[in-house]
PyMOL CGO cylinders between C-alpha atoms (Angstrom):
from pymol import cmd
from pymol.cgo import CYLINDER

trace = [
    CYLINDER, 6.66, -17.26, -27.55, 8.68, -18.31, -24.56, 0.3, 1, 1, 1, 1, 1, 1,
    CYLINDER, 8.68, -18.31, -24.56, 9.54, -14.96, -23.09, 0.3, 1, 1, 1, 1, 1, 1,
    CYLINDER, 9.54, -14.96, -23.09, 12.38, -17.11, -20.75, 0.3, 1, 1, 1, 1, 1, 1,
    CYLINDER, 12.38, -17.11, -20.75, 14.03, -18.39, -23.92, 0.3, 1, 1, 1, 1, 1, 1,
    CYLINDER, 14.03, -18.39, -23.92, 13.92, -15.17, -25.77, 0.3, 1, 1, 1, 1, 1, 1,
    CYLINDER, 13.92, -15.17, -25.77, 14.81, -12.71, -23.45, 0.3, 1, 1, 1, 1, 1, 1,
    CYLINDER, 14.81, -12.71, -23.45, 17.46, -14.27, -21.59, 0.3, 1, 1, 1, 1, 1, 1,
    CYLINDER, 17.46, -14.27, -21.59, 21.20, -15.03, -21.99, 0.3, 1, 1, 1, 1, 1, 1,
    CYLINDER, 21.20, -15.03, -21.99, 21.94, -18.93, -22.33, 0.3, 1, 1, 1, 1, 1, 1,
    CYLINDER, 21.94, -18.93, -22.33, 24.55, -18.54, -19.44, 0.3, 1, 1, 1, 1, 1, 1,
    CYLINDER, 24.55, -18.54, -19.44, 22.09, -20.62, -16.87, 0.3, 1, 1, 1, 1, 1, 1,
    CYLINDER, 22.09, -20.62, -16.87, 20.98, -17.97, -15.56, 0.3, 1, 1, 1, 1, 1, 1,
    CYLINDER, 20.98, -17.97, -15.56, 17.18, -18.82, -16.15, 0.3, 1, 1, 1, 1, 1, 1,
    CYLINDER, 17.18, -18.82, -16.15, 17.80, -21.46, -13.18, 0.3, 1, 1, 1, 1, 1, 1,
    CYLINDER, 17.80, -21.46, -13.18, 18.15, -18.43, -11.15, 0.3, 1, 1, 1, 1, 1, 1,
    CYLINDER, 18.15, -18.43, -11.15, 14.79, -18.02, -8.40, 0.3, 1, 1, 1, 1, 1, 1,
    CYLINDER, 14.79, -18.02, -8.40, 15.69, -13.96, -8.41, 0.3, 1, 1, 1, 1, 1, 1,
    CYLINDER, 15.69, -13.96, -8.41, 16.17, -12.88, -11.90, 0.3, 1, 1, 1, 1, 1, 1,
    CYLINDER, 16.17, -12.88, -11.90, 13.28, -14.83, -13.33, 0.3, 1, 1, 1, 1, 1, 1,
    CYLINDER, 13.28, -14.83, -13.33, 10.45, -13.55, -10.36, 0.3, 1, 1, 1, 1, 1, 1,
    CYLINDER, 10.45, -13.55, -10.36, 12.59, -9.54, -10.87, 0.3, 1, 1, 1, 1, 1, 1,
    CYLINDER, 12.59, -9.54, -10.87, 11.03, -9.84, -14.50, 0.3, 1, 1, 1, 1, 1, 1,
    CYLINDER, 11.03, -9.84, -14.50, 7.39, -10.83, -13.79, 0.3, 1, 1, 1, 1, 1, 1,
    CYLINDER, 7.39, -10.83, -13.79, 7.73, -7.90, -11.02, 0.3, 1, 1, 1, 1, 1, 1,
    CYLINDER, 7.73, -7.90, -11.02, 9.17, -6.07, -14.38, 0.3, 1, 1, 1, 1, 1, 1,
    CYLINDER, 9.17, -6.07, -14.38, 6.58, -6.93, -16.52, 0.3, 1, 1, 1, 1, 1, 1,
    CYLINDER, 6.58, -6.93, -16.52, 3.86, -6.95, -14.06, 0.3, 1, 1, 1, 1, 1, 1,
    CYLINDER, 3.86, -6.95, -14.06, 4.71, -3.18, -14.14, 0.3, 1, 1, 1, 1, 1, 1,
    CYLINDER, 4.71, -3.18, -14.14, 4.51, -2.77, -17.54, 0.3, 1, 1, 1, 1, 1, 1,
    CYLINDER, 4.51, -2.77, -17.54, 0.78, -4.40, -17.55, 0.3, 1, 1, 1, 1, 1, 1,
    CYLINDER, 0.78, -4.40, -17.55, 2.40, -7.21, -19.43, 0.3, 1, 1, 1, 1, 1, 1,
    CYLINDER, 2.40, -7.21, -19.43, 0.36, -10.22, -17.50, 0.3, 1, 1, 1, 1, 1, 1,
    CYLINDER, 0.36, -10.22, -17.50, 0.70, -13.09, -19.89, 0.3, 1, 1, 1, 1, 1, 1,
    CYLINDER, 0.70, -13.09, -19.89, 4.96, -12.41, -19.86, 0.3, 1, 1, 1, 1, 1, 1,
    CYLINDER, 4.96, -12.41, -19.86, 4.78, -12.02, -16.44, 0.3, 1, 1, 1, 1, 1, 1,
    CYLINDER, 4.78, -12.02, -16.44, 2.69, -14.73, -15.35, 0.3, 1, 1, 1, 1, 1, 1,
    CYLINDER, 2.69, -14.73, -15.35, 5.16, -17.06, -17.58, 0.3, 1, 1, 1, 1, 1, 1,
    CYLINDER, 5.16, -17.06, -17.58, 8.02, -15.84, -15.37, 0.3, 1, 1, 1, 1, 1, 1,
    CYLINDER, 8.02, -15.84, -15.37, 6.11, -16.14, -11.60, 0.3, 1, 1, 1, 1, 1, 1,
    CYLINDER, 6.11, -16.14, -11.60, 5.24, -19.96, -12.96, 0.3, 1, 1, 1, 1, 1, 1,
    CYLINDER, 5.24, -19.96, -12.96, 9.32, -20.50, -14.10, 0.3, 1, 1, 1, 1, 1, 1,
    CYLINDER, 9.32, -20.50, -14.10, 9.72, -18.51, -10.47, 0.3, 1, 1, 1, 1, 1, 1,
    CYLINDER, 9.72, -18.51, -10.47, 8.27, -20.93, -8.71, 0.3, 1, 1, 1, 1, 1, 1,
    CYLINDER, 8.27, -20.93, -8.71, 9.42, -23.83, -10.20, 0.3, 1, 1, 1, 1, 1, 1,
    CYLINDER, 9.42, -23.83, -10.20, 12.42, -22.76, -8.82, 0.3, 1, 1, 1, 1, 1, 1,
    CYLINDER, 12.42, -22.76, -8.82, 11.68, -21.77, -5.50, 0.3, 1, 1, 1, 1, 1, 1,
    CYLINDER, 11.68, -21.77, -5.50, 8.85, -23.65, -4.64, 0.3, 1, 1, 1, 1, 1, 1,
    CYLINDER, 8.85, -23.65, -4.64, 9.29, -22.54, -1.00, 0.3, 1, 1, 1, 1, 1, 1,
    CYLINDER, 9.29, -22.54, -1.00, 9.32, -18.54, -1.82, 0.3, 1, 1, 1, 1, 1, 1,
    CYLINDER, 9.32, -18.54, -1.82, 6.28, -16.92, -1.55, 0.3, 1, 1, 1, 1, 1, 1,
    CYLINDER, 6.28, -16.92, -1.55, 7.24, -14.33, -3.85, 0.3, 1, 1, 1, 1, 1, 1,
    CYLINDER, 7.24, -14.33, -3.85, 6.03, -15.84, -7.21, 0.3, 1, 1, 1, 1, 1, 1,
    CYLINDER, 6.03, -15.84, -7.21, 2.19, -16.79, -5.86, 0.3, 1, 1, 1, 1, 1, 1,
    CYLINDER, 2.19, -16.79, -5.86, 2.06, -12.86, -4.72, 0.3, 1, 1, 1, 1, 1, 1,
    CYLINDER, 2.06, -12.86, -4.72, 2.95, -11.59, -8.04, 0.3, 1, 1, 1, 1, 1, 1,
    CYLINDER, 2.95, -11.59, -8.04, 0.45, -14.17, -9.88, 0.3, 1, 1, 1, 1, 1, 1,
    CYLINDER, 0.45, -14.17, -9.88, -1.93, -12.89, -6.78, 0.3, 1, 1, 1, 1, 1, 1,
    CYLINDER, -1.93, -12.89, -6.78, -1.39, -9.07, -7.72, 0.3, 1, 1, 1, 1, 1, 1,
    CYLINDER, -1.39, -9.07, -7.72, -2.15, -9.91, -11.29, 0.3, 1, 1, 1, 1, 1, 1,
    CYLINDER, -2.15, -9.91, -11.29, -5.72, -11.79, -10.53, 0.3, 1, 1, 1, 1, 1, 1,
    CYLINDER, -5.72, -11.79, -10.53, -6.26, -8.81, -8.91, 0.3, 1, 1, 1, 1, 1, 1,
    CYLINDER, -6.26, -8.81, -8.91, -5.38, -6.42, -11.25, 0.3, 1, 1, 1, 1, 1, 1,
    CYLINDER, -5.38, -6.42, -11.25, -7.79, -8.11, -13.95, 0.3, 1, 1, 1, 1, 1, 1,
    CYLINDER, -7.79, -8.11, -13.95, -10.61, -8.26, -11.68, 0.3, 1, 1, 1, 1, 1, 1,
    CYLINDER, -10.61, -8.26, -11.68, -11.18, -12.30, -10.94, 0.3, 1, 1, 1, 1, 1, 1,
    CYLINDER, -11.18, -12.30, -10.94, -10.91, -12.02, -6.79, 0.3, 1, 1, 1, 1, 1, 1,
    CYLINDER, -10.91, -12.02, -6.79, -10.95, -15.65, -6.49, 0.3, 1, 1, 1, 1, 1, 1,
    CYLINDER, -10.95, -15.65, -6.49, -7.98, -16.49, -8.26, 0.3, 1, 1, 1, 1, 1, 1,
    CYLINDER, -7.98, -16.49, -8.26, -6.11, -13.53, -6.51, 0.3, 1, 1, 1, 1, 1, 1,
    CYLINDER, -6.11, -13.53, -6.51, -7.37, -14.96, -2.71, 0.3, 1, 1, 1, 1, 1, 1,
    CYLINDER, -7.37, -14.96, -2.71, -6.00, -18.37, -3.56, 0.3, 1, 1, 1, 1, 1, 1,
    CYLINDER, -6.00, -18.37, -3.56, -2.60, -17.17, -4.57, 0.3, 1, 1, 1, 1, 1, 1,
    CYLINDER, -2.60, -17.17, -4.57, -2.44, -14.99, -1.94, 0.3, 1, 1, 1, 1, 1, 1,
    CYLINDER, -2.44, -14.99, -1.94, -3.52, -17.52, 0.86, 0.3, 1, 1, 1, 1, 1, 1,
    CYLINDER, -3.52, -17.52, 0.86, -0.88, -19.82, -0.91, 0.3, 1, 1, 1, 1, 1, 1,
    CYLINDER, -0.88, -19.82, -0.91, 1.98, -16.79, -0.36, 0.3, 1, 1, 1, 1, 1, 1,
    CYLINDER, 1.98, -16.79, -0.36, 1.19, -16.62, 3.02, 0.3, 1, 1, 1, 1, 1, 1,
    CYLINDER, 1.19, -16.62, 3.02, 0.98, -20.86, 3.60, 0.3, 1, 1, 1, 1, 1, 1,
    CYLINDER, 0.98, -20.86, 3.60, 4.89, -20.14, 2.49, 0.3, 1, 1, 1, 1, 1, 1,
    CYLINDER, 4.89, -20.14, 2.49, 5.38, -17.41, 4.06, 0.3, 1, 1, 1, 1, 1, 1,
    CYLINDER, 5.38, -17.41, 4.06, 3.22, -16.35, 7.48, 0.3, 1, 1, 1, 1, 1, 1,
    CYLINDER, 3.22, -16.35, 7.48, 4.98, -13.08, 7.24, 0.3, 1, 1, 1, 1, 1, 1,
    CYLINDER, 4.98, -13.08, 7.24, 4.66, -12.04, 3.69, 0.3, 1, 1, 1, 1, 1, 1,
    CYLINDER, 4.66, -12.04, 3.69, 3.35, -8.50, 4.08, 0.3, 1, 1, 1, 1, 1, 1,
    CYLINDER, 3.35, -8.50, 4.08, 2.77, -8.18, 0.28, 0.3, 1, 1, 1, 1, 1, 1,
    CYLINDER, 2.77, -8.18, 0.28, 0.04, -11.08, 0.30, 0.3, 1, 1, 1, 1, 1, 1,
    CYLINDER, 0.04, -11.08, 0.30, -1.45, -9.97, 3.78, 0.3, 1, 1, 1, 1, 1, 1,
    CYLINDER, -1.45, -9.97, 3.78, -2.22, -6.56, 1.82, 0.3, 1, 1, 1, 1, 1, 1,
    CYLINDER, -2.22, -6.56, 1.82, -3.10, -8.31, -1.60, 0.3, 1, 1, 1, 1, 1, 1,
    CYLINDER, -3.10, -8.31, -1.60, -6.24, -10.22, 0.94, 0.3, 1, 1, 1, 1, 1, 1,
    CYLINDER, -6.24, -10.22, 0.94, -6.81, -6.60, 2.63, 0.3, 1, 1, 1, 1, 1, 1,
    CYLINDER, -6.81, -6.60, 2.63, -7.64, -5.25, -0.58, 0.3, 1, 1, 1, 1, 1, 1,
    CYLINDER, -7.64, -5.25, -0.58, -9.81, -8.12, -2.08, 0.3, 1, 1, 1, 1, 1, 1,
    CYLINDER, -9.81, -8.12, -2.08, -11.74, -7.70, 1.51, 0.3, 1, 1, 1, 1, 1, 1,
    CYLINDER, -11.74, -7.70, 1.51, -11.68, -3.66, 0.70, 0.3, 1, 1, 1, 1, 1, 1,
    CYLINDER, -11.68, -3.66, 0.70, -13.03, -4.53, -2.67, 0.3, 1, 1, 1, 1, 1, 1,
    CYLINDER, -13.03, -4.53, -2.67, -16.17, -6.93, -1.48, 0.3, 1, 1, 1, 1, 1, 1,
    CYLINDER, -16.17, -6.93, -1.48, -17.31, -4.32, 1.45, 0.3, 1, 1, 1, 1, 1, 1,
    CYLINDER, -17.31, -4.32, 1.45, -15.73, -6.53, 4.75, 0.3, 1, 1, 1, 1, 1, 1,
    CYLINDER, -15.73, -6.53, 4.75, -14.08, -3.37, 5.73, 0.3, 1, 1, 1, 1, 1, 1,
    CYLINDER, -14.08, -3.37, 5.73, -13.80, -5.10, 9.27, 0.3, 1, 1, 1, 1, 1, 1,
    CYLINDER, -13.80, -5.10, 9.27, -11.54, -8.20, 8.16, 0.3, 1, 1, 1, 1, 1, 1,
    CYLINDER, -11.54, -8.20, 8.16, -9.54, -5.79, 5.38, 0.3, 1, 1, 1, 1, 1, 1,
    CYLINDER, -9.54, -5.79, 5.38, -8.57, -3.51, 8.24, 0.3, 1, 1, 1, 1, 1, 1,
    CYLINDER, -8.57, -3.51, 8.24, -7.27, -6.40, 10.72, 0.3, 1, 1, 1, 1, 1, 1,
    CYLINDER, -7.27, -6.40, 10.72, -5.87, -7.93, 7.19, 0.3, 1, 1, 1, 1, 1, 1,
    CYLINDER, -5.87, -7.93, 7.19, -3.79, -4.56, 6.73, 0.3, 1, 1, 1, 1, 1, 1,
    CYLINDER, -3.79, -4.56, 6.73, -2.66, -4.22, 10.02, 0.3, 1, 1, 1, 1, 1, 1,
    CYLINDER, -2.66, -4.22, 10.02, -1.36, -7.36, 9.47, 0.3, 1, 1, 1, 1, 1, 1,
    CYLINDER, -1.36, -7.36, 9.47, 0.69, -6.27, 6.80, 0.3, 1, 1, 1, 1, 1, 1,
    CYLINDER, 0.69, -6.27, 6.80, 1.99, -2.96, 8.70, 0.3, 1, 1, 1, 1, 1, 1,
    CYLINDER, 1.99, -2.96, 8.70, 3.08, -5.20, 11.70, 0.3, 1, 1, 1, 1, 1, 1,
    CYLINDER, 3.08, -5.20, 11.70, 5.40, -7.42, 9.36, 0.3, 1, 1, 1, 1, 1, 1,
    CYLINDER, 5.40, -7.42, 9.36, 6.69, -4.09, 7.37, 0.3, 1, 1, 1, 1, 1, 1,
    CYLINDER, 6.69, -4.09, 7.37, 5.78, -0.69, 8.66, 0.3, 1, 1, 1, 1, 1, 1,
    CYLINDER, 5.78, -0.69, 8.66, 7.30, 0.73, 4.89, 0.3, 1, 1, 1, 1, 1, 1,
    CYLINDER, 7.30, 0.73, 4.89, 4.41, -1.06, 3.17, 0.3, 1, 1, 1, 1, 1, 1,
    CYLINDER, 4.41, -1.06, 3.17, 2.83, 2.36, 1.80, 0.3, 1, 1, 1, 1, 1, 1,
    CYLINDER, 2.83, 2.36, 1.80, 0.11, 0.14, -0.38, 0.3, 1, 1, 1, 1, 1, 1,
    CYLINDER, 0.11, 0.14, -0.38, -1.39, -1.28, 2.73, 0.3, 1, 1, 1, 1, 1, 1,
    CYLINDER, -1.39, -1.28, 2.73, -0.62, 2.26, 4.69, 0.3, 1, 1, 1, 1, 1, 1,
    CYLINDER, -0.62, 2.26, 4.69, -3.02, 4.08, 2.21, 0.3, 1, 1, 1, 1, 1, 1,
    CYLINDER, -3.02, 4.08, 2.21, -5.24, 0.84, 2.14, 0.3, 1, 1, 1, 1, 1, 1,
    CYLINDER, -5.24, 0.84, 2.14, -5.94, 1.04, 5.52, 0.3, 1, 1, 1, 1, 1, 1,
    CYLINDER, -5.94, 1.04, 5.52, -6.65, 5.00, 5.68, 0.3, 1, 1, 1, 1, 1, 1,
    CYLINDER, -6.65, 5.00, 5.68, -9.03, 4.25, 3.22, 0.3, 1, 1, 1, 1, 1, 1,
    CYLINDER, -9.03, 4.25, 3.22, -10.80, 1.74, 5.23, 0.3, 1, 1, 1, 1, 1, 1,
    CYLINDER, -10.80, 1.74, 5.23, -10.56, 3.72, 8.88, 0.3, 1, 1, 1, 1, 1, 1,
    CYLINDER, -10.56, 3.72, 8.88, -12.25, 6.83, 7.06, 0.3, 1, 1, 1, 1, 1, 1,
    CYLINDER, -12.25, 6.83, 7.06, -15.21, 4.25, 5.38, 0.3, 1, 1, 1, 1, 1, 1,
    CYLINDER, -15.21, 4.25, 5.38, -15.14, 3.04, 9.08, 0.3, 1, 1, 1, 1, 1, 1,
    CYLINDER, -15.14, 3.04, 9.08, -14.24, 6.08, 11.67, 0.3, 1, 1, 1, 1, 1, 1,
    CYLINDER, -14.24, 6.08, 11.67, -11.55, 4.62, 13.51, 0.3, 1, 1, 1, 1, 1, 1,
    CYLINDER, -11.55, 4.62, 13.51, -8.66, 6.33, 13.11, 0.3, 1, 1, 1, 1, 1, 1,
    CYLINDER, -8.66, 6.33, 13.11, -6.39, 5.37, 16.32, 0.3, 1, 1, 1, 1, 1, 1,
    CYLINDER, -6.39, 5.37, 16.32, -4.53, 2.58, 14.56, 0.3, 1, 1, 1, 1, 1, 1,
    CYLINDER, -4.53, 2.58, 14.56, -4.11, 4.43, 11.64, 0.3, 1, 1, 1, 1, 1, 1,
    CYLINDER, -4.11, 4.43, 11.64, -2.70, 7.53, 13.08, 0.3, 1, 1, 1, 1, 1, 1,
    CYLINDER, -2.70, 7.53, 13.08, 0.15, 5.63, 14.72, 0.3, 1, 1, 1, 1, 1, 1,
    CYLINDER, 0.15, 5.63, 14.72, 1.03, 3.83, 11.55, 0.3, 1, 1, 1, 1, 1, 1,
    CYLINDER, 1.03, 3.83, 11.55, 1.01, 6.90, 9.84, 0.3, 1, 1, 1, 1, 1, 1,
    CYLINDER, 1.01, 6.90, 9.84, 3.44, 8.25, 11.93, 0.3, 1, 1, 1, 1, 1, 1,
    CYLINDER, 3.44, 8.25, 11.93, 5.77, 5.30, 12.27, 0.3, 1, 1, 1, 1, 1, 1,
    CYLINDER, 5.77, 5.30, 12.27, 5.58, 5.93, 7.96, 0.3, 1, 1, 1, 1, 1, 1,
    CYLINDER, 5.58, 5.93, 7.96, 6.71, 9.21, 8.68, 0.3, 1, 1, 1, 1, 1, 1,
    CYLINDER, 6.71, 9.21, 8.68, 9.30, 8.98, 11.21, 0.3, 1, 1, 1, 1, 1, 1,
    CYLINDER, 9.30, 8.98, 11.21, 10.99, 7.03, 7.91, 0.3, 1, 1, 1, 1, 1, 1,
    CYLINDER, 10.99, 7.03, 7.91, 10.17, 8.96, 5.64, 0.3, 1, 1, 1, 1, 1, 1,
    CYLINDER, 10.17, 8.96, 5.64, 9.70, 12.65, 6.84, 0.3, 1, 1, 1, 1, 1, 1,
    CYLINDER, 9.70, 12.65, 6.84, 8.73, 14.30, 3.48, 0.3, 1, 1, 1, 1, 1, 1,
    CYLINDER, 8.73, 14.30, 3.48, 6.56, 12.27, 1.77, 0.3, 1, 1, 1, 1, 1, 1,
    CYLINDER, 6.56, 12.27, 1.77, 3.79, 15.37, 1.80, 0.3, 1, 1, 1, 1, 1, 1,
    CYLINDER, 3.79, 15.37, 1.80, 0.89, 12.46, 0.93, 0.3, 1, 1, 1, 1, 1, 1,
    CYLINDER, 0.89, 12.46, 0.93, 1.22, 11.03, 3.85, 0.3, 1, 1, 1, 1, 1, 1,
    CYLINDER, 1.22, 11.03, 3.85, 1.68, 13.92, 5.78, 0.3, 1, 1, 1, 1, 1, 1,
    CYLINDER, 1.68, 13.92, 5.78, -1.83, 15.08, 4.33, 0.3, 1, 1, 1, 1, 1, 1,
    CYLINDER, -1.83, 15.08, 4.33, -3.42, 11.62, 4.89, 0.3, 1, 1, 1, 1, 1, 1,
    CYLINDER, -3.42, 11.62, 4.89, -2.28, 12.53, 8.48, 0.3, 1, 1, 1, 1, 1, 1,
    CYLINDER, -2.28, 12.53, 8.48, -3.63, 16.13, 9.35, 0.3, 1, 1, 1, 1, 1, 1,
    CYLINDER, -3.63, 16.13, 9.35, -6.47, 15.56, 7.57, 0.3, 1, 1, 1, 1, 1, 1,
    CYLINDER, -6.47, 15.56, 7.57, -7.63, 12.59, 10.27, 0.3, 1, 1, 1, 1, 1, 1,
    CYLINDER, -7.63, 12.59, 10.27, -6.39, 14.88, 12.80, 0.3, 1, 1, 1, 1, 1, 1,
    CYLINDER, -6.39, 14.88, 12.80, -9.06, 17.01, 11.97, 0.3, 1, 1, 1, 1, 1, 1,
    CYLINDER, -9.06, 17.01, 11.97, -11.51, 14.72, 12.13, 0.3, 1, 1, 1, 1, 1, 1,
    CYLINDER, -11.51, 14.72, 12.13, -9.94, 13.60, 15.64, 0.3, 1, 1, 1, 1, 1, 1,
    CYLINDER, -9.94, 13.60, 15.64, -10.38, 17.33, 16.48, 0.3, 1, 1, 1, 1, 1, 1,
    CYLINDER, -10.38, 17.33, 16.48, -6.95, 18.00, 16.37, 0.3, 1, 1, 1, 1, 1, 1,
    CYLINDER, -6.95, 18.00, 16.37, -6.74, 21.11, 14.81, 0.3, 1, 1, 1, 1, 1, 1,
    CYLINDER, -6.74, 21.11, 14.81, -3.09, 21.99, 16.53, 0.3, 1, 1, 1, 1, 1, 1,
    CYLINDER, -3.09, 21.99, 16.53, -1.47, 18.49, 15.04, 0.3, 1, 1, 1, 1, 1, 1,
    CYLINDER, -1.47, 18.49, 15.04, -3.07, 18.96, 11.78, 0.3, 1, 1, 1, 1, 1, 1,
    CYLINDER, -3.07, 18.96, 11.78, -1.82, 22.44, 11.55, 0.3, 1, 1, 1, 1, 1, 1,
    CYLINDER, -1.82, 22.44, 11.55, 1.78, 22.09, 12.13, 0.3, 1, 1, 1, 1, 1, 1,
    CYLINDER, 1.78, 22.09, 12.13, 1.49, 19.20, 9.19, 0.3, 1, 1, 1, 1, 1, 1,
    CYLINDER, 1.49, 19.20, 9.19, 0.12, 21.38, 6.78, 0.3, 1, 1, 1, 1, 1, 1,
    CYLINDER, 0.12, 21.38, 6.78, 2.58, 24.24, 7.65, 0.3, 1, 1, 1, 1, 1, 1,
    CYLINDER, 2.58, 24.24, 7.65, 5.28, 21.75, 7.10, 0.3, 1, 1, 1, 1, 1, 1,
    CYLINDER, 5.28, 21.75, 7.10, 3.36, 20.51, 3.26, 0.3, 1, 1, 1, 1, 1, 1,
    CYLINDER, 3.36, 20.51, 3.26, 3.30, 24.19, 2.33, 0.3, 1, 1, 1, 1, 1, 1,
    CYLINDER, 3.30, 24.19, 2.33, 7.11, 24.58, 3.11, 0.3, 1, 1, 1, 1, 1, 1,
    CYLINDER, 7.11, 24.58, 3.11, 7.96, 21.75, 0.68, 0.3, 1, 1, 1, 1, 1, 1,
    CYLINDER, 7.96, 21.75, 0.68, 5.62, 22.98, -2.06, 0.3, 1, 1, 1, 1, 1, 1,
    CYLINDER, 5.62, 22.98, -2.06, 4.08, 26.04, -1.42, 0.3, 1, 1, 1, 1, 1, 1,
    CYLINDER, 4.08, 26.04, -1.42, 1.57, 25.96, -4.62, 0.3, 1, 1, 1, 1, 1, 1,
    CYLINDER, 1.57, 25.96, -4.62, -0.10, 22.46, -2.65, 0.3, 1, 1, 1, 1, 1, 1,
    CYLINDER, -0.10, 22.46, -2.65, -3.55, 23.96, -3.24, 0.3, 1, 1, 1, 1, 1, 1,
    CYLINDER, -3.55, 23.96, -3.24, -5.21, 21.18, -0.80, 0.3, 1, 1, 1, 1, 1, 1,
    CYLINDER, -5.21, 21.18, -0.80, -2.68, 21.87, 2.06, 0.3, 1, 1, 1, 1, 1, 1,
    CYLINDER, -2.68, 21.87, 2.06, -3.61, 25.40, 1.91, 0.3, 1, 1, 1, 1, 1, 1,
    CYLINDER, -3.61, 25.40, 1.91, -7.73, 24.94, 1.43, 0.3, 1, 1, 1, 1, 1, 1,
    CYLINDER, -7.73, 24.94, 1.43, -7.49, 22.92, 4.48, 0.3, 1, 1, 1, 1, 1, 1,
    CYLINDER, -7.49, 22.92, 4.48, -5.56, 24.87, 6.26, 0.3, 1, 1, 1, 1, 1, 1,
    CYLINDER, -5.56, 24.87, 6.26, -7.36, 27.93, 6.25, 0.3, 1, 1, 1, 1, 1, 1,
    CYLINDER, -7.36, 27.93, 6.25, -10.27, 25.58, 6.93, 0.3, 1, 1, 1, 1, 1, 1,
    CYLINDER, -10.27, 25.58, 6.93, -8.90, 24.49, 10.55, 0.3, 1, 1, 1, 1, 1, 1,
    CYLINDER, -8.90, 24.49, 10.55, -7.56, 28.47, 11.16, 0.3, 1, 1, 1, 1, 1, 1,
    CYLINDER, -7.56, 28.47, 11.16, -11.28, 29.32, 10.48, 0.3, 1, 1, 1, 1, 1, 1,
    CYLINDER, -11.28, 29.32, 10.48, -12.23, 26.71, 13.24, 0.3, 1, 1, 1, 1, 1, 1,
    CYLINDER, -12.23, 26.71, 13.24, -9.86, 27.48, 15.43, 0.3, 1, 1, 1, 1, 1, 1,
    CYLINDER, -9.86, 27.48, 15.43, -10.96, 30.89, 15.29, 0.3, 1, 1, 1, 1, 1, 1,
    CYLINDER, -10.96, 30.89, 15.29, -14.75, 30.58, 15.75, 0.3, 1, 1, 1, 1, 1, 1,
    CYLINDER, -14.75, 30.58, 15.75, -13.42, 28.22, 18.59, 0.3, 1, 1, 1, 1, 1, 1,
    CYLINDER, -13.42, 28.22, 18.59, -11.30, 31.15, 20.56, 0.3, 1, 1, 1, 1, 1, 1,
    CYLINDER, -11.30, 31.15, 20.56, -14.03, 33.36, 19.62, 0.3, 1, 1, 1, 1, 1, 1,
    CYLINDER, -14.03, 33.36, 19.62, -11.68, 35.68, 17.45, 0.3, 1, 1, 1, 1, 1, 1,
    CYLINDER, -11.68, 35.68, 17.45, -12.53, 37.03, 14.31, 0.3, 1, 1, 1, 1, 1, 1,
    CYLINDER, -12.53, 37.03, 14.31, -10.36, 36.68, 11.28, 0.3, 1, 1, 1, 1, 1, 1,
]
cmd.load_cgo(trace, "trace")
């Protein structure tokens, strides 16, 4: 069945780039691959300068597990489009995937210098410094994430819990303060909390 013809008003509108690649995203979400991968091909048909469409078909080879298919769309996305963060992270996490932590780290910071926002390749790539133990590059992207977003509490964990591991325990501490003020029942925020006051304390040489 033509999902184009069925689903869609006879107005001309399926000659419209947007609408058609806004339902593969749609049904991509829905884990409906064979609809969507009918719209990304109408997609880009229709824009067959937009990067858009390969990333989505990219996204979907990834989803069902066949890497090779999802590298080739995604090095086609970025042939289109240098600056496509979407497709630099789609590569970052086939590299992630395979064990070449190295080239999936540059790969996401890739993505985070096109589009700070990008919170797949944000959590990708604390993923990847704590396999690794580099956190520098992390910890400022994290907090460029936050700066935009000041309440997002997973990040804000993500956050103190590499400043622990930077011995930090001051940074990490005011984050989890702020996590338990905007849910007070966040049992991790609290275990690790009393984790870096129990430091802190052996530390000073006080006795809790």
């Amino acid at each position: 069945m033509d999902v184009l013809k069925t689903h869609m008003p006879d107005h001309g509108w399926s000659q419209h780039y947007e609408l058609v690649r806004d339902m593969g995203d749609c049904y991509t979400q829905l884990g409906d691959y064979d609809q969507a991968r009918q719209c990304y091909e109408k997609a880009a048909t229709l824009g067959p300068d937009e990067d858009a469409p390969y990333v989505g078909t990219g996204v979907i080879a990834l989803q069902e597990g066949r890497l090779d298919d999802a590298e080739l769309a995604f090095r086609v996305a970025l042939r289109l489009n240098r600056d496509s963060s979407r497709a630099w992270a789609g590569l970052a996490m086939i590299r992630q995937q395979t064990g070449d932590l190295s080239a999936a780290f540059d790969a996401y910071l890739k993505s985070l210098d096109v589009d700070g926002d990008n919170l797949t390749a944000l959590l990708g790539l604390f993923q990847v410094s704590c396999q690794m133990g580099s956190f520098d590059r992390v910890i400022d992207y994290l907090n460029v994430y936050l700066d935009m977003h000041p309440g997002d509490t997973a990040v804000m964990f993500c956050l103190a819990t590499l400043y622990v591991k930077q011995h930090q325990p001051q940074e990490a501490q005011r984050l989890l303060e702020d996590i338990l003020v905007f849910e007070p029942e966040n049992a991790d925020a609290r275990n690790l909390l009393e984790d870096v006051e129990h430091t802190q304390a052996q530390h000073t040489g006080v006795r809790k």
